[in-house]
N, C-alpha and C positions, 0 to 999 in steps of 0.2 A: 504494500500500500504506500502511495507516494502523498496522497494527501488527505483530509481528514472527508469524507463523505457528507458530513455534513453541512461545514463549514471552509471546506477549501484550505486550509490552513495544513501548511507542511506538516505530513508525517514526522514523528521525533522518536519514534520507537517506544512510547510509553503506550501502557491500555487505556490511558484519557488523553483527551484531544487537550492540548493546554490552552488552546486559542478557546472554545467553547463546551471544554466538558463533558464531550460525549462519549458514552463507553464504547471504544472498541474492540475490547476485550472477544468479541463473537467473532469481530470480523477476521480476528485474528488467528483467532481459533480455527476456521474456516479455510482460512489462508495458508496455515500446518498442515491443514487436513489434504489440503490437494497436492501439497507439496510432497506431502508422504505416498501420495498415491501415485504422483509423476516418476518420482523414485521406483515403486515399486513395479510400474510397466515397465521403465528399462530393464531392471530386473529379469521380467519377466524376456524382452525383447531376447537378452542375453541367452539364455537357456533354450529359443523358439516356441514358446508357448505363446502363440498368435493371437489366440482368440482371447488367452485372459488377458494380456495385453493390450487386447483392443476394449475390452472391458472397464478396466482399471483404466484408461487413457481414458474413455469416455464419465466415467466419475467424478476422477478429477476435472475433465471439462464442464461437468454440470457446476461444479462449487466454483471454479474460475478458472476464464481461458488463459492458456497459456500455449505460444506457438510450438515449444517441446511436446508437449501433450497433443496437441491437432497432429504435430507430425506422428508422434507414434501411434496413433489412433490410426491416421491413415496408412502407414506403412505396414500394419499389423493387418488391417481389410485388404489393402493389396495381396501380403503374403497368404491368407486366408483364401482369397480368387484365385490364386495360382498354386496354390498347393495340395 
């Protein structure tokens, strides 16, 4: 997170906004969450297990996109069509 969603105010790495006080203690939690799962497709990438790969990429794209995750999402559907 680069800035505060509420309020625009530069991220500082804290779970309150210090501009306006808002928890983002969720978002952040959220933010973990996908990062654990983007991890965990390469992972999967690593070993060729495609489809949970493409599972796990897509998860993580539900909580937040990130262009690592769209790729492996899609290269895990390719290898999937062609395998």
């Amino acid at each position: 997170m680069e800035r505060c969603p509420a309020c625009r105010a530069r991220f500082k790495e804290e779970p309150v906004c210090y501009r306006c006080g808002a928890d983002l203690s969720m978002l952040l939690a959220i933010e973990a969450e996908a990062t654990s799962l983007e991890r965990q497709a390469v992972a999967l990438l690593g070993v060729g297990a495609w489809v949970e790969a493409h599972h796990v990429a897509e998860r993580a794209l539900v909580l937040q996109f990130s262009p690592l995750a769209a790729a492996i999402r899609d290269l895990a559907h390719w290898e999937i069509g062609h395998s």
